[in-house]
C-alpha positions in Angstrom: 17.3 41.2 21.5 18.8 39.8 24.5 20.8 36.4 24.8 17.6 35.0 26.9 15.5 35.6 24.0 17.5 34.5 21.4 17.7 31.3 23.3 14.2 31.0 24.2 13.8 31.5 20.0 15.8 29.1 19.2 14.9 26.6 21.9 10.9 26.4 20.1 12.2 26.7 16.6 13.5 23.5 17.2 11.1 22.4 19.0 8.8 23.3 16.3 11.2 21.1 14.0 11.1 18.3 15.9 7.3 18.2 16.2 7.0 18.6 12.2 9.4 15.8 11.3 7.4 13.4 14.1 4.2 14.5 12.1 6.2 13.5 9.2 7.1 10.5 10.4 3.5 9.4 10.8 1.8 10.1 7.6 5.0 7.9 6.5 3.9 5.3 8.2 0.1 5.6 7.8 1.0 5.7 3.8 3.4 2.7 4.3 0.3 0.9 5.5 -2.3 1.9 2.8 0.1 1.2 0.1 1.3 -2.5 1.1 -2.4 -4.3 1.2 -1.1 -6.7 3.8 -0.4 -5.9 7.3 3.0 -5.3 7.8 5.5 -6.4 11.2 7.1 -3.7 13.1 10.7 -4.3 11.3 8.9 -4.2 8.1 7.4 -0.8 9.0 10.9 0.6 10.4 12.5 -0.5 7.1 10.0 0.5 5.0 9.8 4.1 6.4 13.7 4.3 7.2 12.9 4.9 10.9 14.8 3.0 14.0 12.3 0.2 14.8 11.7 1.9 18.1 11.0 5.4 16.9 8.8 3.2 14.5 6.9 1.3 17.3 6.5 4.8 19.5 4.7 6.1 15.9 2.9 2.8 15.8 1.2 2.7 19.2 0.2 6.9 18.9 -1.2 6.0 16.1 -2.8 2.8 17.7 -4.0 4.9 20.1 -5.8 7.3 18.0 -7.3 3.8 16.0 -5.6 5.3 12.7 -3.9 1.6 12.7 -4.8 -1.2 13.9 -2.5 -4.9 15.1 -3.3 -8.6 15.2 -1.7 -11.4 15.1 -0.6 -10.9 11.3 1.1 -7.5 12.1 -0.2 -3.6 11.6 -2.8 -2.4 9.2 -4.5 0.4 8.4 -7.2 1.2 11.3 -11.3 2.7 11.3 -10.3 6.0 12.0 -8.5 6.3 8.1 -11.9 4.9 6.6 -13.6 7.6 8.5 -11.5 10.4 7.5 -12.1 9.0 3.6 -15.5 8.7 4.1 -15.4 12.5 5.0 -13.3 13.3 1.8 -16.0 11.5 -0.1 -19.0 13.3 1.4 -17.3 16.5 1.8 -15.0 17.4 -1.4 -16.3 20.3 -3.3 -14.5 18.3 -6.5 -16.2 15.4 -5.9 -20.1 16.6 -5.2 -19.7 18.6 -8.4 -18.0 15.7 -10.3 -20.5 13.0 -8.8 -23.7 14.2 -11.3 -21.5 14.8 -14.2 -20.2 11.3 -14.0 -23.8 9.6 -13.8 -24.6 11.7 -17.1 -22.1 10.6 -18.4 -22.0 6.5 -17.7 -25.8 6.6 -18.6 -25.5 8.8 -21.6 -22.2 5.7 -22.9 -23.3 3.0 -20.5 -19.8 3.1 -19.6 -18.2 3.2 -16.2 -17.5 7.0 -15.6 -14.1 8.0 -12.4 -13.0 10.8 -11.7 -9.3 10.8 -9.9 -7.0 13.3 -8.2 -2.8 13.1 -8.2 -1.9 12.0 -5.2 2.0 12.5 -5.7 3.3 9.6 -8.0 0.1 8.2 -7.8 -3.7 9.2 -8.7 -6.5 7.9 -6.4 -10.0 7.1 -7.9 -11.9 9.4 -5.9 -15.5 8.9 -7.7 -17.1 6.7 -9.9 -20.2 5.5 -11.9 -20.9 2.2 -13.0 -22.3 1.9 -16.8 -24.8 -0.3 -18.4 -21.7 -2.7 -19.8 -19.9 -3.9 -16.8 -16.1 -4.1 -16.4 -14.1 -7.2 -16.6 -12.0 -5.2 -13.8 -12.3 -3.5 -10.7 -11.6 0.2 -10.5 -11.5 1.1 -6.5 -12.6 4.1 -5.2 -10.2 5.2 -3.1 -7.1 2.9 -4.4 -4.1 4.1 -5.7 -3.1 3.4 -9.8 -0.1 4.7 -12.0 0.5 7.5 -13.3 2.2 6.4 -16.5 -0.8 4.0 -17.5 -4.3 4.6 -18.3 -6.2 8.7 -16.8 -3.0 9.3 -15.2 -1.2 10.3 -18.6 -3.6 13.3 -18.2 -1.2 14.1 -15.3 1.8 13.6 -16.5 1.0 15.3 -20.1 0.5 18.5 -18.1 3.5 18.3 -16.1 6.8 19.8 -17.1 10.0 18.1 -17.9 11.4 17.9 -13.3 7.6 16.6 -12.7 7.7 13.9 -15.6 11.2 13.1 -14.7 10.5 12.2 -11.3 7.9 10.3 -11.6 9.0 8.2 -14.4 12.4 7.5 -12.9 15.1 6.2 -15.3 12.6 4.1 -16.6 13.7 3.5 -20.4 10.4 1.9 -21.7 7.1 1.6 -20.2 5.4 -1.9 -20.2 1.5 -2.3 -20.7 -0.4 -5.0 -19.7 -1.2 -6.1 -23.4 2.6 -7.2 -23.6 3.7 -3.5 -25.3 6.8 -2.1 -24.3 6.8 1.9 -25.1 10.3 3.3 -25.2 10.6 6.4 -23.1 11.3 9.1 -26.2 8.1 7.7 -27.8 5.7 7.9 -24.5 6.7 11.5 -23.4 5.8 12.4 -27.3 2.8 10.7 -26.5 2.2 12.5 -23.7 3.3 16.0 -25.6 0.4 14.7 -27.8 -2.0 14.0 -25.0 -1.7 17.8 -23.3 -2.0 19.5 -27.4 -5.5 18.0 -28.0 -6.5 17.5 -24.7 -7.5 13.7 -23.9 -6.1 10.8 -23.8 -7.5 7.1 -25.1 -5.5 4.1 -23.4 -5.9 0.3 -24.7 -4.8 -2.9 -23.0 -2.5 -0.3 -21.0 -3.7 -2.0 -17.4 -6.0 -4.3 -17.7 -5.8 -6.4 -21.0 -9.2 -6.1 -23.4 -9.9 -2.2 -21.6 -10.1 0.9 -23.3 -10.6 4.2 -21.5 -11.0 7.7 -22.9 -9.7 10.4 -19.9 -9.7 14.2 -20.2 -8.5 17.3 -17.7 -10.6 18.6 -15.3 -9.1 22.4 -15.0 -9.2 25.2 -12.6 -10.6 28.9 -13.9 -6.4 29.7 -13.7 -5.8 26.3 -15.6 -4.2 24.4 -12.7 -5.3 20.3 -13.2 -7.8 19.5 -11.0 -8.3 15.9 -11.7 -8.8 13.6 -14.8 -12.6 12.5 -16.0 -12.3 9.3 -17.5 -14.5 6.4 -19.1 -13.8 3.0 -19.5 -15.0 -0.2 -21.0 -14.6 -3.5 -22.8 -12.5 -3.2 -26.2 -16.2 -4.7 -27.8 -17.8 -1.8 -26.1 -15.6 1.0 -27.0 -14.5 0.3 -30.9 -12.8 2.8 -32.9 -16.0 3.8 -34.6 -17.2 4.6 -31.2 -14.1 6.2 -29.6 -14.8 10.2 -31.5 -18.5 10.5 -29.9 -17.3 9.1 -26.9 -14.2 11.5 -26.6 -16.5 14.6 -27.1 -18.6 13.3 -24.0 -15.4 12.6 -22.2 -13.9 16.4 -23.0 -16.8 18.0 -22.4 -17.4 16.4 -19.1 -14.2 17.6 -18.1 -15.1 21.3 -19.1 -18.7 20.9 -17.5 -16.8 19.9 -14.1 -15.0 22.3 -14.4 -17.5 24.8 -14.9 -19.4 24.1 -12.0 -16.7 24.0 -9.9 -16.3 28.2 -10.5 
């Protein structure tokens, strides 16, 4: 190879680099944005992504551009074009349209509220979901972003190994519930040892107070964890008498998913 051409390598190798780490850069700030839910000032954004405040603002006003944010007076938000690439998820996903008639089964055959959510790195994202006959005293967002450690998303982290858990639980020593419980570490990753040997997971007062939820796995044919089927309802509508039929529906929503999805 000549000098010329190892030069002219090298020269879009790191122009390829560059380009990556700006696309980076982006989705940084575009997930700065959804996370906050308020807008946010240009020195907040800069801070809150680690970028210079003027590499920040050139991100901003691309993004601006391409109406993937939006600014006001209060600051920068989230713009149309991120709604429309949801609403494309939601029409779209294979997961979803096979999940979507499972899940109405399911809330009318327990008139309970029936999700299904997705990881979305420490986080899971309610990606589908069925209101039940009993309403909620609580709001359950498609497309918002809840723990992992609380509630469905110990279906996640049960089926994780020892790194994953790790970093997503931090050096968090005990985990706090909404119900005023405080759950020392040793005794919630037993729980969740638990959770992945019988394969669901019931949560009480663990986000909202006076909620229960029954979750299960929704698996690949190779057994990677596609997402978590979940129910969830007033502790008067799912009482312990209740909570073995209602776990059998739950599991075998998750396998009938599952199945469909193959």
């Amino acid at each position: 190879m000549t000098l010329g051409g190892t030069m002219a390598d090298e020269s879009g190798s790191n122009q390829e680099r560059s380009t990556m780490r700006s696309v980076e850069r982006a989705f940084d700030v575009v997930d700065l944005l959804s996370d906050s839910g308020r807008p946010l000032r240009l020195a907040e954004v800069a801070r809150g992504t680690g970028l210079h405040i003027a590499t920040a603002q050139r991100i901003l006003k691309v993004l601006e551009r391409r109406n993937y944010v939006a600014q006001d007076s209060a600051g920068y938000s989230v713009g149309a074009a991120a709604l429309a690439a949801a609403h494309s998820f939601l029409v779209g996903n294979h997961l979803v349209l096979t999940a979507t008639p499972v899940l109405q089964e399911l809330a009318a055959a327990l008139g309970l509220t029936a999700s299904l959510s997705v990881r979305l790195g420490s986080a899971r994202v309610l990606v589908a979901r069925v209101e039940g006959s009993s309403p909620l005293r609580y709001q359950l967002p498609v497309g918002g972003r809840l723990p992992l450690h609380l509630g469905a998303g110990k279906v996640f982290l049960a089926y994780m190994d020892k790194p994953g858990r790790d970093e997503v639980l931090g050096d968090m020593e005990k985990l706090e519930t909404a119900g005023g419980t405080a759950i020392p570490r040793d005794e919630y990753l037993s729980l969740l040892d638990e959770i992945a040997a019988q394969g669901y997971a019931v949560s009480r007062n663990e986000r909202v107070v006076g909620a229960v939820s029954v979750s299960a796995p929704v698996r690949s044919r190779e057994g990677h964890l596609l997402g978590a089927v979940q129910v969830a309802g007033r502790e008067e509508d799912l009482s312990d008498d209740r909570l073995p039929e209602v776990t059998r529906e739950v599991v075998n929503a998750g396998a009938s998913i599952a199945a469909r999805m193959r």
